[in-house]
C-alpha positions in Angstrom: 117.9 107.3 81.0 114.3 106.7 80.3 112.2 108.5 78.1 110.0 110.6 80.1 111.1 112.4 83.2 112.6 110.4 85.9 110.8 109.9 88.7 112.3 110.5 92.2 112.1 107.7 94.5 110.3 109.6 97.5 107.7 106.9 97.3 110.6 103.9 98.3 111.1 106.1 101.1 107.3 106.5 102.7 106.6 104.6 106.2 103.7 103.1 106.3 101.5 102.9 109.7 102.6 100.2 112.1 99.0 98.4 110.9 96.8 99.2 108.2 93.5 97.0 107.8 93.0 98.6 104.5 96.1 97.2 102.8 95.7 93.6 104.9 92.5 93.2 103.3 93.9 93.8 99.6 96.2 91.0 100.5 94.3 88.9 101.9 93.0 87.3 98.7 96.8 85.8 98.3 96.4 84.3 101.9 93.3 83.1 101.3 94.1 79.6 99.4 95.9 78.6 103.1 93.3 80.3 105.3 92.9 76.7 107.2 96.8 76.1 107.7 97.0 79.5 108.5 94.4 78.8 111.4 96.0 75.6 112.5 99.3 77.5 112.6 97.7 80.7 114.8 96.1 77.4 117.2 99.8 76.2 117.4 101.5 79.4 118.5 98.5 80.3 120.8 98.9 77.0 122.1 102.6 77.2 122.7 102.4 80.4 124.6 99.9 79.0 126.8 102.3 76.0 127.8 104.4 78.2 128.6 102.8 80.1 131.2 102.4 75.8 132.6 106.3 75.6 134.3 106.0 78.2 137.2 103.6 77.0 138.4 104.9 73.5 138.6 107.8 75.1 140.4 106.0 76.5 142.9 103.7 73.4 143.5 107.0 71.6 143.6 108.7 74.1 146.7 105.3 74.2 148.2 104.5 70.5 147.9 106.9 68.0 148.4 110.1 69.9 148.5 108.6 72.1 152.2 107.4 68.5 153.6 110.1 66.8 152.8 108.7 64.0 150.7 111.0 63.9 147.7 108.9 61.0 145.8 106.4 63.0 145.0 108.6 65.3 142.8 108.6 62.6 140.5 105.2 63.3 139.4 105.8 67.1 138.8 109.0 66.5 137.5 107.3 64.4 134.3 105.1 67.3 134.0 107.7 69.6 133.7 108.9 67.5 131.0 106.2 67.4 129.3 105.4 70.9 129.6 108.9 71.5 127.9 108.2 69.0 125.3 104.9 70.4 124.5 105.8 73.6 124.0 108.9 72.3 122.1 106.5 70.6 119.5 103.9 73.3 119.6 106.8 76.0 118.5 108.3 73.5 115.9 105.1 72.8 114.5 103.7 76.3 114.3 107.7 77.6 112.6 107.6 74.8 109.9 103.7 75.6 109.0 104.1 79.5 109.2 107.1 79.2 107.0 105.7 76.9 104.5 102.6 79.2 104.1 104.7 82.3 103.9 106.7 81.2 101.1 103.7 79.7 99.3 101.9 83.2 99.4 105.4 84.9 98.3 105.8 82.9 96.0 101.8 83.5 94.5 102.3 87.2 95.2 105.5 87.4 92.8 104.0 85.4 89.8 101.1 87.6 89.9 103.3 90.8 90.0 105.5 90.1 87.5 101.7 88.7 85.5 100.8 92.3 86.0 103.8 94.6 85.5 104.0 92.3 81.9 100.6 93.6 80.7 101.5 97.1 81.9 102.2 99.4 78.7 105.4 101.0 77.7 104.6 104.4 79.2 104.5 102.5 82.6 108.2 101.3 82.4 109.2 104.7 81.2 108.1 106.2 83.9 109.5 103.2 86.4 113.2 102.4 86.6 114.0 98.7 86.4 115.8 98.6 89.8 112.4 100.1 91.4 110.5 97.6 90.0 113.0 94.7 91.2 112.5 95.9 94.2 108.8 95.3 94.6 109.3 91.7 93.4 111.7 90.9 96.0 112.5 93.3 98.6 109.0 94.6 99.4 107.5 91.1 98.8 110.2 89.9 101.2 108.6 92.0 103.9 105.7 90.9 103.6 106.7 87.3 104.4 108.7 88.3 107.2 105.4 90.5 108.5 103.6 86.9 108.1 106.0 84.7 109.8 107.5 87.3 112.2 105.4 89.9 112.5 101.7 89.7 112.9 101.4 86.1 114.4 104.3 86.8 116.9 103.2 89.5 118.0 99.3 87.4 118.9 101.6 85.6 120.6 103.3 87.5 122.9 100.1 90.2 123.5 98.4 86.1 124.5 101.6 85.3 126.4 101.6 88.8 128.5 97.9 88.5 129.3 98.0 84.9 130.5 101.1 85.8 132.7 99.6 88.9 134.4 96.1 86.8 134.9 98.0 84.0 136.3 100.2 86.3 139.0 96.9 87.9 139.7 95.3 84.8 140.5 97.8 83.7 142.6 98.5 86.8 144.7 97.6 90.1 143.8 99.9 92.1 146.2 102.8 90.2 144.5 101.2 90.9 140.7 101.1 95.2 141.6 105.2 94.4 142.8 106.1 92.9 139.7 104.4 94.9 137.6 105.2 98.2 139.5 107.8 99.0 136.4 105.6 98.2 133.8 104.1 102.1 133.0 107.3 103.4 132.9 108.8 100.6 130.5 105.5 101.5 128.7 106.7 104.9 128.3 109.9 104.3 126.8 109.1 102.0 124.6 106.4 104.5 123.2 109.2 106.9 123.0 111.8 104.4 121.3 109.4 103.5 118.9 109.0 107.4 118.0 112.7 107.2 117.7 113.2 104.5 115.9 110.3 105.5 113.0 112.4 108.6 112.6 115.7 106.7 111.8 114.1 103.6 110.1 112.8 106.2 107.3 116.6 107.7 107.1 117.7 104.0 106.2 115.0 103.7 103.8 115.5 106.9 102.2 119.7 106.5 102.2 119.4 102.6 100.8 117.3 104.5 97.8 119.4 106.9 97.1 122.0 104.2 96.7 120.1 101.7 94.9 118.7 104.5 92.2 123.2 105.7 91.6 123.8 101.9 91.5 121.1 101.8 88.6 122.1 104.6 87.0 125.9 103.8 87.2 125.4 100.2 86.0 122.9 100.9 83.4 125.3 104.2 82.0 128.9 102.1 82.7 129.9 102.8 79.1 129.5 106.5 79.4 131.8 106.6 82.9 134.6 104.5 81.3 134.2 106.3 78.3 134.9 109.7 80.0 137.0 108.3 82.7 134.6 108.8 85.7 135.2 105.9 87.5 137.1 107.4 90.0 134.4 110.1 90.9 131.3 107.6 90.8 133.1 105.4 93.5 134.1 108.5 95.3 130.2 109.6 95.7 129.5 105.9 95.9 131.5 105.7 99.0 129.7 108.5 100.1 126.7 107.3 100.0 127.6 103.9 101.5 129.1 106.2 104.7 125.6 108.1 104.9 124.1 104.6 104.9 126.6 103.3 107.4 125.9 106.2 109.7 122.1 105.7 109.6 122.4 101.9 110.4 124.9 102.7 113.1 122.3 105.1 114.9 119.7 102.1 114.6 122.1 100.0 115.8 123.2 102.4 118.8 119.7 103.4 119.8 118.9 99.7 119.9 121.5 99.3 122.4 120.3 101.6 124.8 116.8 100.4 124.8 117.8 96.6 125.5 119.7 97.2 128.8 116.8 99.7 129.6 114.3 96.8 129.7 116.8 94.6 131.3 117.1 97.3 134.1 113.5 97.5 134.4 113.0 93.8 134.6 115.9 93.9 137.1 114.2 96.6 139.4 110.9 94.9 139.1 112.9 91.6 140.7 114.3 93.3 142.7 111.3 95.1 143.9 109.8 91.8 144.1 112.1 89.8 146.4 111.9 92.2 148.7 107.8 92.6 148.9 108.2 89.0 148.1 110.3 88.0 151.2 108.1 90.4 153.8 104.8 88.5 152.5 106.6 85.0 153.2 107.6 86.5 156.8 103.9 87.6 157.2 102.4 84.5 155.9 100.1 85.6 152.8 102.9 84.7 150.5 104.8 81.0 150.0 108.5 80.7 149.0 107.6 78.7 145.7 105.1 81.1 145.1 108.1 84.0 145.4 109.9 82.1 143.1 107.1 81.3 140.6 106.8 85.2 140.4 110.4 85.8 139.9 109.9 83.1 136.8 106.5 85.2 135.7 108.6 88.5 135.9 111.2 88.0 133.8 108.9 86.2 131.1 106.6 89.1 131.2 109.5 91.6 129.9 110.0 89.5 127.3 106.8 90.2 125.4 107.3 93.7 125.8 110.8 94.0 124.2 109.8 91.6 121.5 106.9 94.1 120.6 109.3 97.2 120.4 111.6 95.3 118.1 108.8 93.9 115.5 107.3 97.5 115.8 109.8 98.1 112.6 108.6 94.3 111.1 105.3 96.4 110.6 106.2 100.1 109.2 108.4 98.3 106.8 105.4 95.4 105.8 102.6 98.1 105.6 105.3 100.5 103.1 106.0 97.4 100.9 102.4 96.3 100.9 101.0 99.6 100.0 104.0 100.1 97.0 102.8 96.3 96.0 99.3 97.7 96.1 100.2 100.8 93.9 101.5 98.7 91.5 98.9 96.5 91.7 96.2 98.9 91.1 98.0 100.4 87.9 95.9 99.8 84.8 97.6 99.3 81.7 96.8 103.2 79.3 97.2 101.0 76.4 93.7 99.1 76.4 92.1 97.1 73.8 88.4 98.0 72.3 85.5 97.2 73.6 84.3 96.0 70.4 87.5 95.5 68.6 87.8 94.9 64.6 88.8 91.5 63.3 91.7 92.4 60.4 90.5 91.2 56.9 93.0 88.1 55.5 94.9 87.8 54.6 96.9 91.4 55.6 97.6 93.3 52.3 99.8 95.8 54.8 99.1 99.3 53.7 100.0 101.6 56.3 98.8 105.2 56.5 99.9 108.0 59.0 97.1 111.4 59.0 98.6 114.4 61.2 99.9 112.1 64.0 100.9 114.2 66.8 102.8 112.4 69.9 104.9 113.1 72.7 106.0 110.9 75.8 105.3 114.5 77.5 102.2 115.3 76.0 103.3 118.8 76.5 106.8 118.6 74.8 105.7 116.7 71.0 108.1 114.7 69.2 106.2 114.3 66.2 104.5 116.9 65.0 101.8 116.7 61.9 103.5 113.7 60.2 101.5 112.8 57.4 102.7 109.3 56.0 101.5 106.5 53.3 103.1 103.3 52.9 101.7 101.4 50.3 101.6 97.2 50.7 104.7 95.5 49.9 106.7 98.9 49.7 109.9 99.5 51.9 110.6 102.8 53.1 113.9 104.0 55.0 113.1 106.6 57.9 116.1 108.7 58.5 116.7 111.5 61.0 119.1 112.8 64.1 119.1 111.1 67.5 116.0 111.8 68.8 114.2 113.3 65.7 111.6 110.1 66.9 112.5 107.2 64.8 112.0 104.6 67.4 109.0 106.4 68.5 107.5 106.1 65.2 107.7 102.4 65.4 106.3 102.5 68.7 103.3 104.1 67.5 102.8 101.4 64.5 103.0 98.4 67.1 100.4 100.8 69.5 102.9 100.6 72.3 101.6 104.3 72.9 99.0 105.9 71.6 99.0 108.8 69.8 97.6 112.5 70.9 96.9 113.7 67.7 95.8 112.0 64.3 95.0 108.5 63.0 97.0 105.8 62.2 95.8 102.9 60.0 96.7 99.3 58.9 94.6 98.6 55.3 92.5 101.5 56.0 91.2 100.4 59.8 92.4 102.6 62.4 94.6 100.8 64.9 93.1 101.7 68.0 90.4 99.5 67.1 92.4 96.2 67.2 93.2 93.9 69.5 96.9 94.5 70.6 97.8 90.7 70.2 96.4 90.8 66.5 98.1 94.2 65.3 101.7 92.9 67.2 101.3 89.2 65.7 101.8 91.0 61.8 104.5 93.0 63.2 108.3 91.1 62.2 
């Protein structure tokens, strides 16, 4: 265990907002460096969700055209357009994946140098206070989100909000009797997937908060292995291990179940606003202000227009778990090292004669619960001295105060009569074997 209380892990647990500009803009200075790839890469996937919205209509030229008069040539024509529309979109996609994964790895990888920078410079207190496994995890898994925010989160997300509008603008366009049948479902599909989302924030933090239950015992267990071989636990920790890997399973399998249910849901939505379609569809061609490729070009448009939607519910997760990892990161972040050098600090005279002197040090990792108390101590240069005591009679703590690793409460401690608090770290450390 570490020194210090142990801290419980309610903040690997918190959800964060499904977008929160605040934290965006503390990121954005490791986006930054790729702001114009990032552009050309938004330009590609806006681009690609535009050609998309290009093959219905081509159908429905192609039925109205050529196909009803009976002059097959000219589907030639619309047929290489088709193509190209394909290929387009095709290239635009492959393009924008390739530039928004390249970018996103780039900025993990910035983000994880600069972490691991930081938590290096932290003091000792810091790492007391922070289990190893917790700090692991903000290297990779909460960086890790954030990537998969940037590549399949955010941008997507432009896409399909551009890809919805140009498809409900288009049917509009085109017939606007036929737009209010296709999109006759759409407030009650609205509706549940406001309430799936709801849902699904309530199980996503049971996940989060099971998973770090499990990875703080997997810590502990690891870290403390000689002490349950030694006593012959093994059979109990992988007892409550299993345990917690059922509580974990059951949380993932009400994700996985609730998912289920909202899947066919859309699909029977989309199915209904076919449906729903083809028949208002069918009495406009028999009344003449509707065309059968324009039917069909709706049926294309109604089916694309669902997807959108059900890609937004699922990538509503993406961003609770991208804003929780990027505020932890930012936590972290904004965690100033207690152990600070002077302003003015004061060079050490050479060379080092080495006398040290300790005057009524006081110090406790709990300020409140002292584990020195009153030591008075001087070494004189070139003397050794042998420090004996009990576990925990503060030994090792005593060291840590010489190399300023903490700070004392109480008292001075000096190196050849110059209180330590007023040199550099890197200076006091380098005379340290």
């Amino acid at each position: 265990m570490s020194r210090g209380s142990s801290q419980r892990f309610d903040e690997d647990v918190v959800m964060g907002k499904a977008y929160d500009g605040q934290l965006m803009r503390r990121m954005a200075p490791f986006v930054a460096p790729y702001g114009r790839r990032l552009v050309l890469a938004i330009a590609l996937l806006i681009g690609a969700a535009l050609s998309e919205i290009v093959p219905p209509l081509l159908v429905q030229r192609a039925i109205d055209g050529p196909i009803q008069s009976g002059e097959l040539n000219g589907l030639w024509g619309i047929f290489a357009l088709y193509a190209g529309a394909l290929l387009t979109t095709f290239t635009l996609r492959y393009s924008h994946s390739y530039l928004i994964n390249s970018i996103g790895q780039s900025v993990m990888m910035d983000l994880r140098i600069y972490l691991f920078r930081h938590i290096q410079q932290l003091s000792l207190s810091f790492h007391d206070r922070n289990p190893v496994g917790r700090l692991l995890t903000r290297i990779t898994n909460d960086v890790d989100a954030l990537n998969e925010f940037l590549t399949s989160g955010m941008l997507l997300i432009l896409a399909d909000l551009v890809t919805l509008i140009g498809i409900i603008l288009v049917m509009f366009i085109l017939n606007w009797r036929l737009a209010l049948i296709s999109l006759v479902t759409m407030p009650i599909l609205a509706l549940i997937v406001i309430v799936y989302q709801r849902i699904m924030r309530t199980i996503y933090r049971l996940i989060r908060q099971r998973l770090a239950i499990i990875n703080a015992y997997l810590n502990e267990q690891i870290s403390g292995v000689l002490v349950t071989q030694l006593f012959g636990r093994e059979a109990h920790s992988q007892a409550h291990f299993a345990n917690l890997s059922a509580d974990y399973l059951q949380a993932n399998v009400r994700s996985v179940l609730n998912f289920a249910i909202f899947m066919p849901t859309v699909q029977l939505m989309a199915a209904i606003a076919t449906a729903a379609l083809l028949w208002g569809g069918g009495v406009g061609v028999l009344g003449g202000w509707a065309s059968l490729g324009m039917l069909i070009a709706f049926v294309q448009y109604t089916q694309r227009a669902f997807e959108p939607i059900r890609n937004l519910a699922e990538r509503y997760t993406i961003l609770q778990a991208a804003m929780a990892s990027a505020e932890r990161i930012v936590g972290v972040i904004d965690t100033q090292a207690e152990i600070r050098d002077p302003d003015e600090p004061v060079t050490l005279p050479t060379p080092v004669r080495g006398t040290i002197e300790l005057r009524d040090v006081v110090f406790g990792y709990d300020p409140h619960e002292p584990v020195l108390k009153g030591i008075t101590l001087t070494i004189p240069a070139g003397q050794a001295v042998a420090i004996v005591g009990a576990t925990g009679a503060g030994k090792s703590s005593l060291v840590g105060l010489l190399a300023r690793f903490y700070d004392v409460q109480e008292g001075t401690i000096t190196l050849d009569g110059i209180d330590i608090r007023r040199l550099r770290q890197r200076d006091l450390r380098r005379h340290i074997a």
